[in-house]
N, C-alpha and C positions, 0 to 999 in steps of 0.2 A: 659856547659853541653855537653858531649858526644853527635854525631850527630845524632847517629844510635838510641841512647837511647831518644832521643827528639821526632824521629820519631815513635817509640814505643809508646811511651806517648800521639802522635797527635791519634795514629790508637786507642789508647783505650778510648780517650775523642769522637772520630767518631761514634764509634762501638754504646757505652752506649747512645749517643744520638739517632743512627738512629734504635738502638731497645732496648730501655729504660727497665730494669727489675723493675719488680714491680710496674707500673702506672696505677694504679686505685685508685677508693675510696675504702673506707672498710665503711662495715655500720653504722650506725648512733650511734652504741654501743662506737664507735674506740674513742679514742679520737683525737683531731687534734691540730694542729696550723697554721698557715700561713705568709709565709715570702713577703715581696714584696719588691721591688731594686727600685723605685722610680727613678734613673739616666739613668737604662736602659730598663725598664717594666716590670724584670721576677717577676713571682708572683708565687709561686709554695706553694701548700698544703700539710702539711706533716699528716698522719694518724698513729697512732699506738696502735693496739692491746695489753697489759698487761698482763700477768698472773702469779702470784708468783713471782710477781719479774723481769720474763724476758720476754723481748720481743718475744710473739708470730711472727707476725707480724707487718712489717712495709711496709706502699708505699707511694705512691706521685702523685700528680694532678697539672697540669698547664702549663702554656708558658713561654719558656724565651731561651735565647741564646742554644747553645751546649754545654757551660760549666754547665753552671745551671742544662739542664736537664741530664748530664753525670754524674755530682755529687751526684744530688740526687742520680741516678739509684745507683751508687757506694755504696753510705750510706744505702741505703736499706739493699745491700748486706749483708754489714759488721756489720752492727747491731743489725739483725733479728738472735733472739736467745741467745742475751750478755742478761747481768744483767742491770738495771739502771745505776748501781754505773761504771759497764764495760764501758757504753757507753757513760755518762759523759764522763769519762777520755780520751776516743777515739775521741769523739767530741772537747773536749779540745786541744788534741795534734795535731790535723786537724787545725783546727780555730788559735791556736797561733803560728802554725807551717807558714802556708801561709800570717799569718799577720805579720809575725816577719818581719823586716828592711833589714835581712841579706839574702844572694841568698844561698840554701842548694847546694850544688854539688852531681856527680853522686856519688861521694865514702862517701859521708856525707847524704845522703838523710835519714830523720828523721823517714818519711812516708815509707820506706821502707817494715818497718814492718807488713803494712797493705796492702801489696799485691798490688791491682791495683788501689788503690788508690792515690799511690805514683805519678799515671799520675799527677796528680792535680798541681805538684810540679812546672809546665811550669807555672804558673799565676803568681807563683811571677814578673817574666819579667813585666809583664803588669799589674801592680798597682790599675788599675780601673778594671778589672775583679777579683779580691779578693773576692769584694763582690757577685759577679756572683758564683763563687766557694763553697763560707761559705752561702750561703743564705740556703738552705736546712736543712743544718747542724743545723745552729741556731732555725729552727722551728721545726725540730726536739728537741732540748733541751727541748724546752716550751713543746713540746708534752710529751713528756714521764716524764716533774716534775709532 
């Protein structure tokens, strides 16, 4: 991966951490779920509003690395407002995107698509932070079936 473009990557996994969008609870209407990473502590709550279909709102509660809480902050972003069915498929392409075997490159990056999420894509390097990365994601899924 391109240097300049790695370094881009580090500043947005920073940024999202040290001022997380969308971290709070929602009230006791939201529905939730809750992810926890057992190998390295993050534990983070995912909350999401409904309405017709598409996400009102979404946030996020808890502790855990800078990737964890960068991700979630990301995932808020990007799926506050999709459909169900949108956000599956978005969650999906996240999740088997960072868990696939193979390294994506800067001219191949799959995650592209979704804007600054694409930071994400430095975890494949580092195999155990996968789960740091997808943990969000995944309690998000339960949240919003």
């Amino acid at each position: 991966m391109d240097e300049t473009l790695e370094e881009l990557y580090q500043d947005v996994i920073l940024e999202h951490n040290r001022v997380p969008r969308n971290k709070c609870k929602l009230s006791a209407s939201a529905k939730s779920a809750q992810g926890y990473n057992p190998s390295c502590g993050d534990d983070i709550t995912v909350f999401v509003e409904v309405k017709d279909d598409i996400i009102q709102r979404m946030t996020f509660d808890g502790e855990g690395c800078a990737i964890s809480q960068a991700s979630a902050s990301l995932m808020t972003e990007i799926l506050t407002g999709k459909s169900r069915q949108e956000a599956f498929k978005i969650i999906d392409d996240i999740c088997s995107t960072l868990s696939a075997p193979t390294t994506a490159t800067v001219q191949n990056n799959p995650l592209e698509r979704y804007g600054e999420v694409m930071s994400l894509i430095g975890v494949k390097k580092f195999p155990m932070r996968i789960k740091c990365a997808t943990l969000a994601w995944h309690a998000a899924k339960e949240a919003i079936s």
